[in-house]
DOMARDREN-146728 format. One record per residue (C-alpha): residue in one letter; x, y negated, z. Coordinates in steps of 0.05 Angstrom, whole numbers, m for minus. Each point is the difference from the previous one (the first is absolute). Example, Ala and Ser with C-alpha at 12.3 -4.5 7.8 and 13.67 -1.06 7.14 Angstrom:
<node><code>A</code><xx>246</xx><yy>90</yy><zz>156</zz></node>
<node><code>S</code><xx>27</xx><yy>m69</yy><zz>m13</zz></node>
END
This chain:
<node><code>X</code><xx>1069</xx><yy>m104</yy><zz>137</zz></node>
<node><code>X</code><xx>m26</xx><yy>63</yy><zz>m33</zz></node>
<node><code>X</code><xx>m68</xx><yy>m17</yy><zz>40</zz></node>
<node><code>X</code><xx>m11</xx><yy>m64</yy><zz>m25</zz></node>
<node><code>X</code><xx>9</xx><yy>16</yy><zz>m74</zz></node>
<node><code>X</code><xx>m49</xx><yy>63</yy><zz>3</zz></node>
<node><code>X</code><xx>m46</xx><yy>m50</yy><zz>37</zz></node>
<node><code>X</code><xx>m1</xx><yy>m58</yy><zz>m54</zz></node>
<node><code>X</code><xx>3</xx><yy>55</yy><zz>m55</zz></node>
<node><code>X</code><xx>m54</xx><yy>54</yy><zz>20</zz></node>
<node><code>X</code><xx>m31</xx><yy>m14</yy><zz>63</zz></node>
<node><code>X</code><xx>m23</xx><yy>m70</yy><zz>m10</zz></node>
<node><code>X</code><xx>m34</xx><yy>4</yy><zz>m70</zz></node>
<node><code>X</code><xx>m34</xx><yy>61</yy><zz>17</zz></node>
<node><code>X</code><xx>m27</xx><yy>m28</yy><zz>58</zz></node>
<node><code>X</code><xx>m31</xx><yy>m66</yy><zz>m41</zz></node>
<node><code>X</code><xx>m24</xx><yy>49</yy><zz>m54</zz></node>
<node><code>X</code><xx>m39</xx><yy>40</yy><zz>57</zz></node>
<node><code>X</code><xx>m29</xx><yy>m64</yy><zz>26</zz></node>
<node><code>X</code><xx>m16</xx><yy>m29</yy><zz>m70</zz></node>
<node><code>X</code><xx>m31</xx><yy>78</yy><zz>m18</zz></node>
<node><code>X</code><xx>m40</xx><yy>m5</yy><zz>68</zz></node>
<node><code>X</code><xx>m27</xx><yy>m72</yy><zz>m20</zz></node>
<node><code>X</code><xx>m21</xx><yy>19</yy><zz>m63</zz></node>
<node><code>X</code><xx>m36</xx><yy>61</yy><zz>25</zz></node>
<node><code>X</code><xx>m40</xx><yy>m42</yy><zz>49</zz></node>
<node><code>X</code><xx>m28</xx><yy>m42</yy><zz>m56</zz></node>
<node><code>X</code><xx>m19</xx><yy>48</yy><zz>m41</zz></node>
<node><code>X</code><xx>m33</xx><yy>42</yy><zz>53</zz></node>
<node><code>X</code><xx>m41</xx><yy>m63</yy><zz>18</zz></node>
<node><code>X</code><xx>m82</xx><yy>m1</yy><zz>m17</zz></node>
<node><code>X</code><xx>m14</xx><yy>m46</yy><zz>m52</zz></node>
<node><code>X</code><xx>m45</xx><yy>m57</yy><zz>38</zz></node>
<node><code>X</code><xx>m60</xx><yy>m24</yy><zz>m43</zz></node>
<node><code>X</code><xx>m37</xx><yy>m58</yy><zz>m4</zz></node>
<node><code>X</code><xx>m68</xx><yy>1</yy><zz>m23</zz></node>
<node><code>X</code><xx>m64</xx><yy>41</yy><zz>15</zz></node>
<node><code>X</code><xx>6</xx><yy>25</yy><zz>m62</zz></node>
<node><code>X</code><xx>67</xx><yy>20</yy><zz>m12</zz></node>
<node><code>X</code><xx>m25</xx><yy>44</yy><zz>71</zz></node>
<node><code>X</code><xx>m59</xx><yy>31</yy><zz>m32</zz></node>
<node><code>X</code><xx>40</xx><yy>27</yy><zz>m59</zz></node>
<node><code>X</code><xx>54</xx><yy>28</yy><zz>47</zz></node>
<node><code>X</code><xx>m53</xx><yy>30</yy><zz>51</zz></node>
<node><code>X</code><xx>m41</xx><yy>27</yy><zz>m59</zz></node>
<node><code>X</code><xx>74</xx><yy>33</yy><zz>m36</zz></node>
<node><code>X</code><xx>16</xx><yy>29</yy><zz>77</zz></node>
<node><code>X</code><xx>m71</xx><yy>28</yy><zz>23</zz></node>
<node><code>X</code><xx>m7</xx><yy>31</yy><zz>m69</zz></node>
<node><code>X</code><xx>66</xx><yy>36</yy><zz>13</zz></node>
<node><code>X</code><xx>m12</xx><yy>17</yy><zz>71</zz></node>
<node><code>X</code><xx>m62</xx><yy>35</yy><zz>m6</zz></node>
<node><code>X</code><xx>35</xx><yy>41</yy><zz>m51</zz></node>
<node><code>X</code><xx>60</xx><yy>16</yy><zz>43</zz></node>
<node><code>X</code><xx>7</xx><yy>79</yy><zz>7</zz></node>
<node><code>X</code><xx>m1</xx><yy>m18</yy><zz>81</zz></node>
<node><code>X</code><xx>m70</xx><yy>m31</yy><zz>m5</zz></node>
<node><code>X</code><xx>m19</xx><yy>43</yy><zz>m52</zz></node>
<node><code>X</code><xx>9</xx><yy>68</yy><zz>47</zz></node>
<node><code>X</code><xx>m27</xx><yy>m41</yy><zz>64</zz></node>
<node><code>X</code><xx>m67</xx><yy>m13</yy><zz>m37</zz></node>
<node><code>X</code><xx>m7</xx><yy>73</yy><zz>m28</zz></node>
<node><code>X</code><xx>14</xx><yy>19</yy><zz>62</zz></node>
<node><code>X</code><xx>m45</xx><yy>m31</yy><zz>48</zz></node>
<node><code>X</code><xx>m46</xx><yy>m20</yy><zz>m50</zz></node>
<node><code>X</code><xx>m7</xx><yy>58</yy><zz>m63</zz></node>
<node><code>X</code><xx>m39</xx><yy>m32</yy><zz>m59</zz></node>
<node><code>X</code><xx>m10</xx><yy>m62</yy><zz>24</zz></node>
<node><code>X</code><xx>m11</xx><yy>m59</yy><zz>m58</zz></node>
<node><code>X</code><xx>m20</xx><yy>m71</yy><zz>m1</zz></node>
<node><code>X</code><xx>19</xx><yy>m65</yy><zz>3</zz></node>
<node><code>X</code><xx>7</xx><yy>m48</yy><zz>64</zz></node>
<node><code>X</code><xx>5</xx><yy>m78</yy><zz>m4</zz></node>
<node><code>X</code><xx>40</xx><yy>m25</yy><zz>46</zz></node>
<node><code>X</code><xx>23</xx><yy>m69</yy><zz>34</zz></node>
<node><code>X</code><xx>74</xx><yy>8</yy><zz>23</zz></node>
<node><code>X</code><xx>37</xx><yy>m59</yy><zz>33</zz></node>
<node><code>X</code><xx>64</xx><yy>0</yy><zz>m5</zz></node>
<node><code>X</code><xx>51</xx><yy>m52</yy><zz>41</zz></node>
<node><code>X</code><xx>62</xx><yy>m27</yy><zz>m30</zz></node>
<node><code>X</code><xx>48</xx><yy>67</yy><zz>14</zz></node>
<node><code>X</code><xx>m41</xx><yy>42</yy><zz>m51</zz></node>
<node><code>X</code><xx>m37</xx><yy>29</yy><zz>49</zz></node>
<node><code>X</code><xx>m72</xx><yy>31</yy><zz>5</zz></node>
<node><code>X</code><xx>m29</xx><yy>m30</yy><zz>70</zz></node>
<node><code>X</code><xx>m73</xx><yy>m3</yy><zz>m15</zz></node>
<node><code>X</code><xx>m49</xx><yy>53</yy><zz>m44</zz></node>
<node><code>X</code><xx>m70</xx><yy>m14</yy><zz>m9</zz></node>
<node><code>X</code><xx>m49</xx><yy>43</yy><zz>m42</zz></node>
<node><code>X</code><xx>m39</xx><yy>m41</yy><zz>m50</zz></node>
<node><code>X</code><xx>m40</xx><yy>55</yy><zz>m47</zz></node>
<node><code>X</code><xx>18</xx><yy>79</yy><zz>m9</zz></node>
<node><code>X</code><xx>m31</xx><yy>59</yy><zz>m25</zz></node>
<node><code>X</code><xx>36</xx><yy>39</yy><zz>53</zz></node>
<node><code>X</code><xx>m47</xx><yy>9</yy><zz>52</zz></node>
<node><code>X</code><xx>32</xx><yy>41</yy><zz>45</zz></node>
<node><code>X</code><xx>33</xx><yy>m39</yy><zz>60</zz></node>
<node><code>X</code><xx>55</xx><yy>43</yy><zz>16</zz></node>
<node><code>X</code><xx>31</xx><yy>m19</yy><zz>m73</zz></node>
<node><code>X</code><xx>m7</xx><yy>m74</yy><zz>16</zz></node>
<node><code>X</code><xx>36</xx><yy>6</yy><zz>72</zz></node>
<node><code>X</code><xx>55</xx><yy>42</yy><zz>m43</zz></node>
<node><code>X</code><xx>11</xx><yy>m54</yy><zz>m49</zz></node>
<node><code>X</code><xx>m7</xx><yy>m54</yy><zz>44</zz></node>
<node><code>X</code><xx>59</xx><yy>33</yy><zz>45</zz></node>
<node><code>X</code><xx>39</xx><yy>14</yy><zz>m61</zz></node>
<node><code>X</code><xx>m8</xx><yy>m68</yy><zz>m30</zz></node>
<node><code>X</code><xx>15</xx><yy>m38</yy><zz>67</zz></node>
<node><code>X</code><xx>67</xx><yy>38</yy><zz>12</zz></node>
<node><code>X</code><xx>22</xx><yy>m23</yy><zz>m75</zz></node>
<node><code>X</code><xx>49</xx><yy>m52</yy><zz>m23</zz></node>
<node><code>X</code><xx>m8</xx><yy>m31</yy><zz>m60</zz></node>
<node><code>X</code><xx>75</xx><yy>m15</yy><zz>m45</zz></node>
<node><code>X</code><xx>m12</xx><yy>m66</yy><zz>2</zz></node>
<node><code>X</code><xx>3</xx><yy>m59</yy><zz>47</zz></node>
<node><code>X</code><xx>m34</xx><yy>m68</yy><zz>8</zz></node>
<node><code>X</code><xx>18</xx><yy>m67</yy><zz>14</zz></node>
<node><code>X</code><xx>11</xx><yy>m8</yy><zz>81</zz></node>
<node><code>X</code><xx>m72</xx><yy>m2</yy><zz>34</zz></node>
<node><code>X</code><xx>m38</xx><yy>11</yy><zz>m56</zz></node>
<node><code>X</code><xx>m51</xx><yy>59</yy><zz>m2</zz></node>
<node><code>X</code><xx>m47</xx><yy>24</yy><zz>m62</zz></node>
<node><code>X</code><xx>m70</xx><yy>35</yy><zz>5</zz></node>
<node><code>X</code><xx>1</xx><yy>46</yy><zz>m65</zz></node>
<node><code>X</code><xx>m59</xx><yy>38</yy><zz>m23</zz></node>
<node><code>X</code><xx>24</xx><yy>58</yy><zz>m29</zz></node>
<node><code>X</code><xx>m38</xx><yy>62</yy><zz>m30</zz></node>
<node><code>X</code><xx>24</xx><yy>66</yy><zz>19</zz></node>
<node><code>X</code><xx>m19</xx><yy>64</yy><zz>m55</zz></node>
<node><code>X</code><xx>3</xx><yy>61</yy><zz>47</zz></node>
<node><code>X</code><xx>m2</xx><yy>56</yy><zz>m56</zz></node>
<node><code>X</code><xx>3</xx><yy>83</yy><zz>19</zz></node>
<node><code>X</code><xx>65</xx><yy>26</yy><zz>m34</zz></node>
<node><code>X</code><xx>m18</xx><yy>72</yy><zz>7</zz></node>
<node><code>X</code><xx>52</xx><yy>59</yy><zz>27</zz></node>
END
């Protein structure tokens, strides 16, 4: 008797509330999914600008490559998970290959926070400014 009534008080709403709370976390941890090409270039161009100045890139540059600056075009395509699976060089005033295989590595191991319809792939130009930040 005692069971049941601790069950239908305390046990069984908590247990809905940590299924609703575990739903609700799901959605919001979801990428938003986009639509058009250029909905994609503004999110690429927000992200790249912020990944090149990540602290992490920023001391992996400086440290294999001290005082390097420049910029680097770039075609990235980019399937429908948000993910980097092709980097081509268009234009840069980087000439030194060793930079290009280093950003091409880093670029085609990054995902992107946002997703694409199913099947659906963009090619994005996308300008990278590569600038020394000193130390």
């Amino acid at each position: 008797m005692k069971a049941t009534i601790f069950w239908k008080t305390l046990v069984k709403p908590l247990v809905i509330l940590l299924f609703f709370i575990s739903g609700v976390t799901n959605l919001l941890a979801q990428k938003p999914q986009l639509q058009t090409k250029e909905e994609v270039e503004a999110a690429v161009e927000k992200e790249m600008t912020d990944f090149v100045k990540t602290p992490t890139f920023q001391n992996a540059i400086r440290k294999k490559f001290p005082k390097i600056n420049g910029e680097v075009t770039v075609d990235l395509g980019i399937d429908d998970k948000g993910k980097v699976n092709s980097f081509f060089k268009v234009e840069s005033s980087i000439t030194q290959i060793d930079f290009m295989e280093f950003l091409s590595e880093k670029l085609l191991n990054h995902n992107f926070n946002f997703k694409l319809e199913k099947n659906k792939r963009f090619k994005i130009r996308q300008l990278i400014r590569i600038r020394d930040t000193g130390n």
